[in-house]
C-alpha positions as CSV (number, residue, x, y, z in Angstrom):
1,X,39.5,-14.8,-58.8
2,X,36.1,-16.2,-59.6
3,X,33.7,-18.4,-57.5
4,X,33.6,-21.9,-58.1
5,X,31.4,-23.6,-60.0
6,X,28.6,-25.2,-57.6
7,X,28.2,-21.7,-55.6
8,X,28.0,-20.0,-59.2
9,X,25.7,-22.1,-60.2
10,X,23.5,-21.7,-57.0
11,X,23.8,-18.1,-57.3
12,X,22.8,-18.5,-61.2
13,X,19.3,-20.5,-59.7
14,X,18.4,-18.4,-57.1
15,X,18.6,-15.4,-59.7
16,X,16.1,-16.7,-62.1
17,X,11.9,-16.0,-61.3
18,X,11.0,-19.6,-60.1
19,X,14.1,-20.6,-58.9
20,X,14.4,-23.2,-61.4
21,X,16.5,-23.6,-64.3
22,X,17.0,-26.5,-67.3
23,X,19.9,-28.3,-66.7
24,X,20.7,-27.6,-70.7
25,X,20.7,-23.8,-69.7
26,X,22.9,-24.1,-66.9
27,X,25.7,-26.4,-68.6
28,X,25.8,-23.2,-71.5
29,X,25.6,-20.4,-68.5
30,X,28.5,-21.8,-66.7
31,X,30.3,-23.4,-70.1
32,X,30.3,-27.1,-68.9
33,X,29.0,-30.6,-70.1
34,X,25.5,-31.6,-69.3
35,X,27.3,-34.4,-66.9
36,X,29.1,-32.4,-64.4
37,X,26.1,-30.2,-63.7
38,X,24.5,-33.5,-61.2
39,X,28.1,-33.4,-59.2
40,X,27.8,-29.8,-59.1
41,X,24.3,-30.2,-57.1
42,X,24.9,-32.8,-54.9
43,X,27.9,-30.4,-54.0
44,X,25.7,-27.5,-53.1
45,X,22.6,-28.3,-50.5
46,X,20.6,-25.6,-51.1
47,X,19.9,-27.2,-54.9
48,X,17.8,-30.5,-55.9
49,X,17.5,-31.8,-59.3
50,X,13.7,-32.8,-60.3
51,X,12.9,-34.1,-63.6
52,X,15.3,-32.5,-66.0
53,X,15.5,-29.2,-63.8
54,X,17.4,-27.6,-60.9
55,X,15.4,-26.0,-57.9
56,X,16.9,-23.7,-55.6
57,X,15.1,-24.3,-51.6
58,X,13.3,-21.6,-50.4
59,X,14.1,-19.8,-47.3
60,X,11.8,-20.3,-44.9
61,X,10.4,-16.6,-43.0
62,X,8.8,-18.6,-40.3
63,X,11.5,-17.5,-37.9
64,X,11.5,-14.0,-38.5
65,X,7.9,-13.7,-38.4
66,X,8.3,-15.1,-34.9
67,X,10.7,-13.0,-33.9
68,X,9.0,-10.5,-35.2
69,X,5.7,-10.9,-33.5
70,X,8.1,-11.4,-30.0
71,X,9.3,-7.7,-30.5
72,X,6.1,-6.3,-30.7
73,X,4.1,-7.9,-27.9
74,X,7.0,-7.3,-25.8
75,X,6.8,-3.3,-27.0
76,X,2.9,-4.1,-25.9
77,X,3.3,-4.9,-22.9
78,X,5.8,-2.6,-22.0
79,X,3.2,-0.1,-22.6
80,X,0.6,-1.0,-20.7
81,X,2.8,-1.1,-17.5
82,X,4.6,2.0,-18.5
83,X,2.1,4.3,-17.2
């Protein structure tokens, strides 16, 4: 059983350095016409066509640095009234 085509092909974008990929290198990576690589995207929301490329979003950190900076001023704090 294989994946279909517009997770494949997110999984294809978010594999490559920039996150980007020509829509001519996709259609011959998944073995489709140029056309049905558009319908693809607008399937998937995590991809955007600009230009003549495909651009996978980025995932954001900001929450996990907040969280992250929550743990350790709570571990902090415990400290100081620890003693």
């Amino acid at each position: 059983m294989s994946l279909p085509k517009h997770i494949e092909l997110l999984h294809t974008v978010k594999a490559c350095k920039h996150q980007t990929m020509h829509i001519e290198d996709a259609a011959a990576h998944l073995k489709v016409p140029d056309f049905v690589i558009p319908m693809l995207v607008k399937k998937n929301d995590d991809l955007s066509i600009q230009g003549n490329l495909i651009v996978a979003k980025r995932d954001s950190t900001g929450q996990g640095i907040f969280i992250l900076l929550t743990f350790i001023s709570i571990i902090i704090i415990a400290g100081f009234f620890g003693e």
